[in-house]
N, C-alpha and C positions, 0 to 999 in steps of 0.2 A: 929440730932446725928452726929458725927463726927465719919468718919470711917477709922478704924485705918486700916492701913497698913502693913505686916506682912515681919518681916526683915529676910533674909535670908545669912546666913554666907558664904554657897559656899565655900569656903575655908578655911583646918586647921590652926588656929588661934598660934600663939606663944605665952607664956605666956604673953607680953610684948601687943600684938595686943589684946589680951582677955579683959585686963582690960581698954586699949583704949574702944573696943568695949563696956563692961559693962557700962560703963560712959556716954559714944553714948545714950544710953536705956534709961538710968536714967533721962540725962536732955530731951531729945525725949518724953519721960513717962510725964516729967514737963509743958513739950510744949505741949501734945495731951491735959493735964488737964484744964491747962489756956485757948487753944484755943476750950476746950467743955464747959466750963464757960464762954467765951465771949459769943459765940453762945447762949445759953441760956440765958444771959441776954440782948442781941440782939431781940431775941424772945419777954422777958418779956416785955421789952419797945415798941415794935413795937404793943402788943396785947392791951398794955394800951392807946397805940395812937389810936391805931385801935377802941378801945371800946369808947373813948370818941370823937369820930367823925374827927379827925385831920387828914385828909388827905392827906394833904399836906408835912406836915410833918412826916409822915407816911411812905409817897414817900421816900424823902428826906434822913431819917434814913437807909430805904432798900435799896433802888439803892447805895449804897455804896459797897453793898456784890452782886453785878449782878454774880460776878464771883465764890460764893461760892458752893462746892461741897452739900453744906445742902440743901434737901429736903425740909425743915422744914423752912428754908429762901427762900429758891425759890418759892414755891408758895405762900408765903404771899408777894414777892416783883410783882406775877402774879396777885393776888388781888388788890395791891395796884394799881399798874400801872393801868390796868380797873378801877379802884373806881376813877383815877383822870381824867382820860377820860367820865367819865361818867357826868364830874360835867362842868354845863352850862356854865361856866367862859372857857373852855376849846377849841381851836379852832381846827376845821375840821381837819386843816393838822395835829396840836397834836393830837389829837382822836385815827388818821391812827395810828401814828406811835406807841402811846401808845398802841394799839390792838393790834400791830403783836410783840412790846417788853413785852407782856404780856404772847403772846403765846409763843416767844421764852422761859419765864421764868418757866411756867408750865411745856413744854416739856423736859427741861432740871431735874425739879424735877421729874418725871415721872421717867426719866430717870435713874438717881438717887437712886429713891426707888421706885418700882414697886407697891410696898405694901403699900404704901401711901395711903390715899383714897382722903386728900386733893388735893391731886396731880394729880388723877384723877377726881375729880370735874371741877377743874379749866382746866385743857385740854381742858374739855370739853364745859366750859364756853368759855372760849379763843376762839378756834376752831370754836365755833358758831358765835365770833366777827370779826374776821379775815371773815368768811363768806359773812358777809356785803359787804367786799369789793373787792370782787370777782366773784359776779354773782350770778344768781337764781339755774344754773347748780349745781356748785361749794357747794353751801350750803346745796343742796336738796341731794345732794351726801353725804357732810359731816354727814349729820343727822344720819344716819345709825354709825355712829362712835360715835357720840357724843352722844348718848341715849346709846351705851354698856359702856363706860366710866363712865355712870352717874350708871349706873347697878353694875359697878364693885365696884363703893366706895361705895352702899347702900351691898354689898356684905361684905364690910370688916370693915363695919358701921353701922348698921343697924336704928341704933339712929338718924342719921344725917337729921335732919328734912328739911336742904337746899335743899340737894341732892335729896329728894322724892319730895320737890316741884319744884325745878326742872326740871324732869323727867312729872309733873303735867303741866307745862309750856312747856314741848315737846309737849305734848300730844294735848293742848290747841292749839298751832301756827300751827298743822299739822289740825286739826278739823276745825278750823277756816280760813284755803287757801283759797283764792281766786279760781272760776271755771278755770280761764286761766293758773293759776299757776298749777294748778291740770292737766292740758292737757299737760304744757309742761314738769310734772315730770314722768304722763305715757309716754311721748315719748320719752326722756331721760333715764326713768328704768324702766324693765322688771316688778317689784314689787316697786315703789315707795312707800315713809313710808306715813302711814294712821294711824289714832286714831280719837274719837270721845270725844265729851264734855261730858259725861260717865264717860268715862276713866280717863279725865283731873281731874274732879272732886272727882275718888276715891283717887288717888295720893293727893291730895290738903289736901284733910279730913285725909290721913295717914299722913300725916306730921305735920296736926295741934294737932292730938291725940301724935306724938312722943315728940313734945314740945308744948305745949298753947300759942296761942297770941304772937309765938316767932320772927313774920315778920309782916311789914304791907302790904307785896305784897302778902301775901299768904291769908287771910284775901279780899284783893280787885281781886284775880285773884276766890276765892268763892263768892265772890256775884256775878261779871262776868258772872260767869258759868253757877251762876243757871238763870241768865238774859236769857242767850242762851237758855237752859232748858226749860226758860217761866216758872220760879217760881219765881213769886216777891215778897209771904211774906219772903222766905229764902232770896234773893238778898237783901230786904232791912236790914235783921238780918245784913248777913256779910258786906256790904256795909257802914251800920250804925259804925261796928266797926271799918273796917278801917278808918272812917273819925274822930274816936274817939283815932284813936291810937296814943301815944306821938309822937311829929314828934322830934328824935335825929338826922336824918340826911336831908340832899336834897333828896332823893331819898322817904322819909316818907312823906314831904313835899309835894311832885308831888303827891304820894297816897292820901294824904289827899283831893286834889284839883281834884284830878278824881273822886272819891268815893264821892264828895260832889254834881258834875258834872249828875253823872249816878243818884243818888238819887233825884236831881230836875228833871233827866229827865221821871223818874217814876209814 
């Protein structure tokens, strides 16, 4: 949404400055409509990229608007930039720099509209990538951020099946720590964040009940779990479906070839 700005007179007008001024409105009025119409069909086409896999250009179409005040643009240009970082073709040093122009994009939507909840997903996401490249300290810190972030858009979302898996994937990387990792986040913080493969797997199951079969990683992160669990007719259920799930992107792809993986190794 484009947010309008509120003009202020400040000083008595002469007939003559009145209807300058009126005029001022009228074609300003013209201008906030065409530029709430671009935007929105900015949107349309970015979501239609977005849906049929085009990454790339996807990129290409957003990063045009890095500088736009839209909420609404800025975190899908924080998506996109992560979704081209994430893709194999993609080299180290672009990776970097794709993660921290990701995170700058998020935060600036955030910023923007607080009420967003995409906007807090993708912080959140972000903020966990940028993590990467800044130490075990640095991430183990962030965490505690980036699970109220992911709190806050299941807050003002409740549907949002990502965001509870998600927060399911918090739950999962904090259970699953390494012992050494685990010693240097007690010695680090007073209360280090903790969760178990429990926990992981109630979030998993509420996201899959808020949408069906809506991801392939949510699908291979429950058969996972119940692997951890040590329930292998459940792991081979979920397991079995992600390796069945359509693969539309690279990231389905990698699912498919893990889940095919864990199931031989069963």
């Amino acid at each position: 949404q484009v947010l309008r700005k509120s003009l202020q007179r400040g000083l008595a007008l002469s007939a003559g400055s009145f209807f300058v001024y009126e005029a001022h409105k009228l074609i300003c009025g013209f201008a906030e409509v065409h530029a709430s119409f671009k935007v929105e069909e900015v949107i349309e086409q970015a979501d239609y990229l977005y849906g049929s896999g085009e990454t790339e250009k996807l990129y290409r179409l957003l990063v045009q608007h890095k500088n736009s005040d839209d909420a609404e643009l800025l975190w899908r240009l924080a998506r996109a930039s992560r979704d081209l970082a994430q893709l194999s073709g993609t080299s180290a040093e672009e990776k970097k720099r794709l993660a921290y122009e990701a995170f700058e994009c998020a935060k600036k939507a955030l910023e923007k509209n607080e009420s967003n909840f995409a906007a807090h997903k993708w912080y959140g996401i972000c903020l966990s990538d940028v993590g990467d490249f800044e130490g075990i300290k640095t991430k183990i810190g962030n965490a505690f951020v980036i699970k109220e972030h992911f709190q806050r858009a299941i807050e003002l979302n409740p549907k949002d099946a990502t965001t509870i898996h998600l927060i399911g994937i918090w739950c999962y990387s904090f259970a699953e720590m390494p012992w050494y990792q685990r010693k240097i986040a007690a010695t680090l913080f007073a209360t280090p964040p903790t969760s178990t493969f429990q926990e992981a797997l109630r979030y998993f199951h509420m996201a899959e009940e808020a949408d069906p079969n809506f991801y392939s990683k949510n699908l291979l992160f429950l058969g996972k779990t119940y692997l951890k669990l040590n329930n292998k007719k459940m792991a081979l259920l979920w397991l079995s479906k992600a390796k069945d799930y359509p693969a539309h992107t690279e990231e389905d792809k990698q699912v498919q070839k893990e889940a095919l993986e864990l199931l031989n190794s069963i």
